[in-house]
Every structure is written in structure tokens, then in C-alpha cells.
N, C-alpha and C positions, 0 to 999 in steps of 0.2 A: 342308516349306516351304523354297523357294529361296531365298535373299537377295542382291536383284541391288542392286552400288553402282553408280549411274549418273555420270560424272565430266560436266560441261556448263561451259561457261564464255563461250561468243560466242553472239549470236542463232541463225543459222540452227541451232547445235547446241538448243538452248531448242527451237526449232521442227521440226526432226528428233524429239526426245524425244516430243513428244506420239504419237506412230503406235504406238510402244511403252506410255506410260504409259497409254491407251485401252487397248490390250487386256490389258496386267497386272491393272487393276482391274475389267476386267466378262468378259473368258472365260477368263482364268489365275488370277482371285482362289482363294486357299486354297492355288494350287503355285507363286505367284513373290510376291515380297514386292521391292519397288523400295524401296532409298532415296539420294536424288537429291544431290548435291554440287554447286552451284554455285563453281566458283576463284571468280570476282567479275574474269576478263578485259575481258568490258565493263563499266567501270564507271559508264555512264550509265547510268539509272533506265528513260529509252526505250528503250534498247536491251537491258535484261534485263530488271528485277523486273514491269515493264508486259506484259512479254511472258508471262507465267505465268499472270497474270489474264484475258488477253485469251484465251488455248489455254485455258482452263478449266483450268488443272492447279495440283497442291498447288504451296502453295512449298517449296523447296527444305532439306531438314532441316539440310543446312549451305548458309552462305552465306556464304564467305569474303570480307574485304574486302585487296583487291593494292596497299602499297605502291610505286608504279609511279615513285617518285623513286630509291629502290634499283633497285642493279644486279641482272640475272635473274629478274626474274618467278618465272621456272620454278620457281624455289627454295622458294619462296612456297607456290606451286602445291602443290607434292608433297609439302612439311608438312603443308598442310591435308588431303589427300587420305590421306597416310597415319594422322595422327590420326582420320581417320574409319575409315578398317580397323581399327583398335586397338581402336575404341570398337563398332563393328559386328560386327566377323567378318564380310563376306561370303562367300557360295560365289562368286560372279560378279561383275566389274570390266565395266561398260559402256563405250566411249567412241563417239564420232562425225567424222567426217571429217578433219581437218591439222591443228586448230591448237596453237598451245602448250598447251592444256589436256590435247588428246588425249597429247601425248605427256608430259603430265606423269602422267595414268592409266595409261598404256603402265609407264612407268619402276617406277612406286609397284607395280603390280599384279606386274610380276615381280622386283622386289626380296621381297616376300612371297609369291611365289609362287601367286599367285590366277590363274585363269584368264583370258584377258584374252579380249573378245567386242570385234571393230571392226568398225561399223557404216558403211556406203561405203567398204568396202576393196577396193584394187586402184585404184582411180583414179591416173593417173597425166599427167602434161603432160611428159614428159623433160627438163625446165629444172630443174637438181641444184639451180641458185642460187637456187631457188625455198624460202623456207623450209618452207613447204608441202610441197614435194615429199619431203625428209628427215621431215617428221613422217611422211609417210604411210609412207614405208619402213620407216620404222624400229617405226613403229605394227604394220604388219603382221606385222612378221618377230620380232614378239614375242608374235601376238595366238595364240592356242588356237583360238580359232572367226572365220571372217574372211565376213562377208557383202558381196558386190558387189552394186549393182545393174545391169549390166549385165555383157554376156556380154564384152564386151570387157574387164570387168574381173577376168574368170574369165582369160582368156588373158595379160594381163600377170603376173599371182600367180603360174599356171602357170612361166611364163619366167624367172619369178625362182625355182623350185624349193621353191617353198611346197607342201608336204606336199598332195595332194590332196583326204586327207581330210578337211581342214579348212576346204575352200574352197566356197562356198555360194551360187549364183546365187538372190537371192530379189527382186529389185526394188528399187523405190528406195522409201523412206519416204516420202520429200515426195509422191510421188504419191498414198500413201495419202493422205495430210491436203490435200493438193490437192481429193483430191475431196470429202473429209470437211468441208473447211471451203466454198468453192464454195457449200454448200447455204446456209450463214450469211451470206455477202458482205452481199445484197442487203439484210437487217433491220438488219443493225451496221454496214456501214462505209456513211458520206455522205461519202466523199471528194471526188465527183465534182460534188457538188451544192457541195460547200464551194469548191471551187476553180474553179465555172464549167467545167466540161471536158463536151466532148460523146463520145460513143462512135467509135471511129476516128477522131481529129481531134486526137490528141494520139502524142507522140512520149513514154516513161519513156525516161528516161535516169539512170543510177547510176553511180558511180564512187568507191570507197573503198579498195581494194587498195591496200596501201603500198606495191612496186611502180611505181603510178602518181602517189599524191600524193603521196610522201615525194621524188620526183625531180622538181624542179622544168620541166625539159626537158616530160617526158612529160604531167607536169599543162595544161601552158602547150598544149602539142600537143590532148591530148585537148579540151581547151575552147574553143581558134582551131576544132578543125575540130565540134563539136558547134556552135556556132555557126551557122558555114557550113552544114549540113545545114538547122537551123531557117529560116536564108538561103532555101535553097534548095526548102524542102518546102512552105512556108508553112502548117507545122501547128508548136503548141505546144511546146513543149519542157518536160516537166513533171519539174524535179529534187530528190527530197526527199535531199535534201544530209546525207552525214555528218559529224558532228563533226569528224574528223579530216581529212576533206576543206576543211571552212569554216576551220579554222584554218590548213593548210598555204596555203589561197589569200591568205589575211590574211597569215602568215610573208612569203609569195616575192612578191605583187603589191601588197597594201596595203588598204584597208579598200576606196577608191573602183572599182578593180578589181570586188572584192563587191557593189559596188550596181551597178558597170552590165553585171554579168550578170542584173542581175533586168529590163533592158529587151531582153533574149534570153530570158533562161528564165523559168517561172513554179516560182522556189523557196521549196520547202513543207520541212519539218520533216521529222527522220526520219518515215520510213512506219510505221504498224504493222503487222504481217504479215496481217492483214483489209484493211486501206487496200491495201498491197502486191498482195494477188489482184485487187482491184478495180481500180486501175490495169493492171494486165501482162494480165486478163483484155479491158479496155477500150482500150488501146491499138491506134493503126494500127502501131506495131512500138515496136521495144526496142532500149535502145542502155544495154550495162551492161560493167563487168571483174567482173561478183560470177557466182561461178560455178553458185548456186543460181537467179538469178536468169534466167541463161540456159537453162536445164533447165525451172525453170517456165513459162518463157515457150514451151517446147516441149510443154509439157502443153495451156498454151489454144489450143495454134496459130500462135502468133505467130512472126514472122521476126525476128530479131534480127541488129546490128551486134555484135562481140565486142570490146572494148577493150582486149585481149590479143595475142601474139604465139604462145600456145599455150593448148590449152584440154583437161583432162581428159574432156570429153563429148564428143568425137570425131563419135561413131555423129549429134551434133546435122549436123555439118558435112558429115558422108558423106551424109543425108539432106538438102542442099541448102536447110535449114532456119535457117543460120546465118553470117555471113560473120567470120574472122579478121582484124580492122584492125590491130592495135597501137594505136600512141599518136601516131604522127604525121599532124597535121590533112589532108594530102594523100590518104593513105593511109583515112583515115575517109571523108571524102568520094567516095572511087573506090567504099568496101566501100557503101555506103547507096546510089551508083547500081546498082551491082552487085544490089543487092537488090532493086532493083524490078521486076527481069527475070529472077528464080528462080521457079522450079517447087518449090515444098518438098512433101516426102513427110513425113507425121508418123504415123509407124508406133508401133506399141506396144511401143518398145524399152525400156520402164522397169518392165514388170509389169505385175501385175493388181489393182494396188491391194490386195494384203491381206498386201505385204512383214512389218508391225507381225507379223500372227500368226502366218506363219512363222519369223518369227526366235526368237521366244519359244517355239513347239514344239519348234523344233529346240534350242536351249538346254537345255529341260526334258532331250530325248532321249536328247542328246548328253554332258552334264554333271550330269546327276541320279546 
């Protein structure tokens, strides 16, 4: 028996896991044994321990809680993570896309010398000052087995002289659980029905990237021209608003700012990643900086505005499925004309939906 440590700590990572934690327990039971580490990076209850429940999956055998008035997190991070190797032995060190978690699995895994498995490896946006971008580097060029899903992300790994044999084109997770969850939308989520929204007749719009809120400039930008767009479409603007975003708006504009975006937007509560499909699959298009969000939204078909100035899903843009705005309201407004006079191609550049159990064969294969 394997024993795989999964390191997780933000949503979309919670949400990536399940593609894996599915097939560990019904076509790997008896040769991979998972157990899952939560840091506790998000530490609202929406945005993680909700999310366990809702994915059907165990909770998490650790579940650290991050002093986040101390300085470096990270520090935090890779105690906890290493107390669990002490306490475990695994053969295998999981993690999942950029964030500080990942690289705090990264760190821990080859300080103890465990083999390190990075799940969307190779993505990249070339913006160094991207914190993200150093996670992933540095994530990969420590990791033993490196799954991309996409082939574009075979060729930057490549470029950067990562060992060939290590590098694994297998798709992307989320589309697994894209389609896996999909079949459930319509029983469990009543988002739609809660908030009054009819089918194409509403705009998702997201915006949490610190990047965006933590700069007042760009926050002020992104929300003058999301605005204007609603101005201008005369469909809804549906924002289920993160924490981090309602507080920076309060910080730089003030409490009354907050209420009269609610006579532009119709702002709802974070989503849960059911409500999330249900929205981005029901949407007339998508206006997000969340990078998973933009991907899924290339799963239902949707077009999307990009709230960014670079985007790691490239292959989304080359397919005229996506436009790049930044955060300047001029610039938003130009990309959402722009989008109503594309031709998008939504080709099968993410897999075939069964990334989860190749990655876990090849693991077995690879490191048994």
C-alpha cells in the first residue's frame, strides 16, 4: 500500500482534490491510501471546511489553524505539514497549483526527501512579480513527477530543462469533476431560483486576486468598468463577492461605496462550487481574474472577459474564447465589445476527463 500525503489549503485546491480523492477510494482502494492535510490558508468556513461536505469527501485528518497576525504564514505552513510526515511516513507528497500551501508541500517534501507529485504543473503567465508564478517554479523544479494539463504546459517544463521523464501530459482535474459534478447541479444547487436569475440573462462576474484588491488603482478600475459593461449590456451583474474583496472595498471606498454597488450588481455571498457550476454554466458570459474560473467557463462554453494582464491558459485566448482586459475600466469595456463579435472554438484542450486516474496509475507505476 501507498501512502499518499495530500497538502491543500485554498478552495479551488479542496476542489481539484476531489478528481484524485474519487478514484483513490473506488479504483486504487488496497494500492493508494490518501491522507489529506489541510494548512487552514482559507480560513473562512465558506471557503474551506463547507467545501468538503458539499465534494462529498472525508475531512481532512489534519486541519491546521494559520495565525495570519504573525509574520509568514508559510512557516506555519510547513510545521504543520512536516509534523504530519513524522507522524505518517508517507511514500508520496501531493500538492496542487501556486499557492503558498503548495510551496510549503514543495519545501517540507524535499527537506525529507519524499517524492514530490505537482498537480497543474508547468503553467505559467511570465509575470516573475506574480507570487504565484515563483510558487510554481519553484514547486516544479522540486517536484519528482510533474502532471500538466495541457500540452502547452509540456513545452514550457520542457524549456525550462525539467528532466523529461518526469513530465506528464494527463489533463486537467477540474474537468474531471466538471463533468462529475454537472450531473448534480440541477438536484442541489437553487442558486438560480434564489436570486431571481434567468438562463443567459445574467453576467458572473468574480474578482478576488490580490493583485487586484489589495491595489486600490486596479480594484477602483475593475468596478468603474464592470459597471459600465452592466451600463451597457443591460443584463445583470451577478457578484458573489469575496471576503477579501468586500473588505478591501470598505478599506479604500467606505461602507456607502458597498451599498451602491448593490444598485449595479446583484451581490450574493461567496458561491459554493455547485452554486459556481450553476452560475458559469447559466451565464450569457463571464467576467473573473480567478484563473480556475476562466477554464471552467471554457468547459460550458462560455466567453469570457479576463481581469488580468496575463493569463496561464493561454491555449483559452489562442482559441478566441477569452479576451485579456487588465483592470483599467476603459480597457474592460473595449474587451466585452470585443467579445461580442468573436467566433470562439472550444476544442478539447483539457482531456478526456479521466486526468484523476491517470495520475494515480502513473504514480503507482512510477514510484511503487
Amino acid at each position: 500500500m501507498m501512502k499518499i500525503l495530500t497538502v491543500l489549503g485554498a478552495r479551488p485546491q479542496i476542489i481539484k482534490s476531489a478528481a484524485i480523492t474519487r478514484v483513490v477510494l473506488t479504483e486504487f482502494e488496497g494500492e493508494l491510501e490518501e491522507v489529506v492535510l489541510n494548512t487552514g490558508q482559507h480560513y473562512d468556513s465558506n471557503m474551506s471546511a463547507d467545501f468538503f461536505k458539499e465534494l462529498f469527501l472525508p475531512v481532512p485528518k489534519y486541519d491546521q489553524s494559520i495565525d495570519f497576525s504573525k509574520a509568514n504564514p508559510i512557516s506555519q505552513m510547513i510545521e504543520g505539514v512536516e509534523n504530519a510526515i513524522i507522524k505518517e511516513s508517507p511514500n508520496v507528497i501531493i500538492v496542487y497549483g501556486d499557492t503558498t500551501s503548495t510551496l510549503a508541500g514543495a519545501i517540507s517534501a524535499a527537506k525529507f526527501n519524499i517524492p514530490l507529485v505537482h498537480i497543474e504543473a508547468g503553467l505559467r503567465s511570465f509575470n516573475i512579480s506574480m507570487p504565484e508564478e515563483g510558487n510554481r517554479i519553484l514547486t516544479d523544479h522540486s517536484s519528482r513527477l510533474l502532471f500538466t494539463p495541457t500540452l502547452e504546459g509540456v513545452k514550457n517544463l520542457k524549456n525550462e530543462k525539467i528532466n523529461d521523464d518526469f513530465i506528464f501530459h494527463c489533463g486537467d482535474v477540474m474537468y474531471d469533476n466538471s463533468l462529475f459534478y454537472k450531473e448534480k447541479v440541477n438536484e442541489l444547487s437553487d442558486v438560480l431560483n434564489t436570486h431571481g436569475l434567468e438562463k443567459d440573462r445574467f453576467i458572473l462576474f468574480t474578482c478576488h486576486r490580490q493583485g487586484n484588491t489589495d491595489i486600490k488603482e486596479n480594484l477602483l478600475g475593475i468596478l468603474q468598468g464592470v459597471k459600465e459593461v452592466a451600463s451597457i449590456s443591460g443584463l445583470d451583474i451577478v457578484f458573489p463577492m469575496h471576503p477579501r474583496t468586500r473588505n478591501r472595498i470598505i478599506e479604500f471606498f467606505g461602507d456607502g461605496y458597498l451599498k451602491d454597488l448593490e444598485s449595479y450588481f446583484k451581490v450574493i455571498p461567496p458561491a459554493s462550487f455547485l452554486d459556481t457550476i450553476q452560475l458559469e454554466s447559466n451565464a450569457s458570459f463571464i467576467m473573473t481574474d480567478s484563473g480556475g474560473i476562466q477554464k471552467e467557463a471554457y468547459f460550458f462554453e462560455k466567453i469570457s472577459v479576463i481581469l488580468r494582464e496575463q493569463t496561464e491558459w493561454v491555449e483559452i485566448i489562442e482559441n478566441d474564447a477569452a479576451v485579456l482586459a487588465g483592470a483599467k475600466a476603459s480597457s474592460i469595456v473595449e474587451s466585452y465589445k470585443k467579445l461580442k463579435n468573436m467566433k470562439p472554438k472550444f476544442e478539447p484542450i483539457f482531456g478526456d476527463g479521466e486526468a484523476g486516474k491517470f495520475i494515480c496509475k502513473t504514480i503507482l507505476e512510477e514510484l511503487r
